[in-house]
N, C-alpha and C positions, 0 to 999 in steps of 0.2 A: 532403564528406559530413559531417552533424553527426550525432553520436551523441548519443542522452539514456537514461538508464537510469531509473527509476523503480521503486518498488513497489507492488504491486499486489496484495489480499486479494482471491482469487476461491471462492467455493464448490464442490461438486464436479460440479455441472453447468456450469461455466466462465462462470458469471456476478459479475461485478462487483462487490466484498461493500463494499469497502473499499479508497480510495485519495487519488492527494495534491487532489482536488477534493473529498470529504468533509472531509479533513482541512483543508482552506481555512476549508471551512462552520467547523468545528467551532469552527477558532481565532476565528473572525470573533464567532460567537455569546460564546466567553469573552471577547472586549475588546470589543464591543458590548453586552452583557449583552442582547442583540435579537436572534431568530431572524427578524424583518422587517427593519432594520438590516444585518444580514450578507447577505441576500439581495440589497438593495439595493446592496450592494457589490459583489456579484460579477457581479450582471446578470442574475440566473434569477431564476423564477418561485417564487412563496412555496411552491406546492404542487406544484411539483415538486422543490424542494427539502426539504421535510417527506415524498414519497415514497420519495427515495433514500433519506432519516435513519432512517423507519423499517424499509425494508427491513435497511438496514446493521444495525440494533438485533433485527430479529427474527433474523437469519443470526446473530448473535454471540452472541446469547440475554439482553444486558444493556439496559439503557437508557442513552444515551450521553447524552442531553439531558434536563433536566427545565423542565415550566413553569410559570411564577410567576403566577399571577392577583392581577388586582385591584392594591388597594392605594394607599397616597398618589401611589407613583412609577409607577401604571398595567403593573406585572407584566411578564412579561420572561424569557427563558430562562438557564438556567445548564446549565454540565456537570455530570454525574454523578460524583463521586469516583471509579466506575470509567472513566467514559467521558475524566475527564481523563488518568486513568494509562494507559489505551488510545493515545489520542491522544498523551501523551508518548513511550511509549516505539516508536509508530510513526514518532513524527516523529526518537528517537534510534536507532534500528534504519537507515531511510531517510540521515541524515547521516553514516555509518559509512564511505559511498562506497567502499567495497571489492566487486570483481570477483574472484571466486572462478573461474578457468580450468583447465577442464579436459578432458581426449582425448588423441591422443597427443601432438600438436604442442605440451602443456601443460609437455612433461622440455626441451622445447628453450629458453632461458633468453632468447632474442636475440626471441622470440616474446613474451616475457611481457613485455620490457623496452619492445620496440616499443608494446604494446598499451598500456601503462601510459602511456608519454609523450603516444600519440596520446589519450588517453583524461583524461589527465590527473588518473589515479584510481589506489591503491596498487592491485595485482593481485597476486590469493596465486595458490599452488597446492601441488602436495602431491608429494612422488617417487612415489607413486603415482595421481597423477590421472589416468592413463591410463584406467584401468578405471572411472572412474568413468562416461565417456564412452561406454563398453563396457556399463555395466550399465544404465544410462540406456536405450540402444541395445535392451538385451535385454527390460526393461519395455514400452517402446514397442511393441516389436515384440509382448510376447504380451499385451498389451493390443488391439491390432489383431485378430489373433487371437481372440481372447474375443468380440469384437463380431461378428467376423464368422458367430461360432457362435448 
């Protein structure tokens, strides 16, 4: 079995705001200085790809991309000063590669050692991670609850 962990910016109806195929576009468009370029890269369509961008811009309320018309060098898109620092520190959040474990199995040490190796990823936890799994547990459940009313 292969594990892959990722991150994932969803909004609060559990749609998709933001992730590492946005972030692909995004890089592609800074070293191509082309939002037609970076599409061509990745193998989608120009306007399905301008669909996810701007929904991801309308969820996060900034503009992640800006574009260039005209011109000698025929215009071209660039990031947004915020949509760069966005984009970096999603990409340095994401390379952090830490698994935060927690329930109760989380106090037992020989779990967290195993997980780590198999994983090939540092694993924290807390002396009290128990309850986190616990309180997790209790959200869920009256969230359930709430809907069912």
């Amino acid at each position: 079995m292969k594990m892959n962990i990722s991150l994932r910016l969803c909004g609060d109806d559990g749609q998709k705001i933001f992730g590492k195929g946005i972030a692909q576009l995004l890089r592609l468009i800074d070293t191509e200085g082309s939002m037609n370029a970076a599409v061509k890269r990745m193998g989608i369509a120009y306007s399905k790809a301008w669909k996810i961008l701007r929904n991801a811009e309308t969820q996060l309320g900034f503009e992640l991309v800006a574009k260039q018309t005209g011109g000698r060098n025929g215009g071209g898109s660039v990031l947004t000063p915020k949509g760069r620092s966005f984009l970096e520190k999603f990409e340095a959040f994401e390379s952090e590669s830490k698994v935060f474990f927690t329930g109760g199995v989380a106090r037992y040490g020989i779990f967290r050692k195993t997980l780590q190796e198999y994983l090939k990823l540092e694993v924290c936890t807390h002396s009290l991670a128990q309850y986190a799994g616990a309180i997790g547990a209790a959200v869920i459940a009256s969230e359930k609850q709430r809907v069912k009313q």
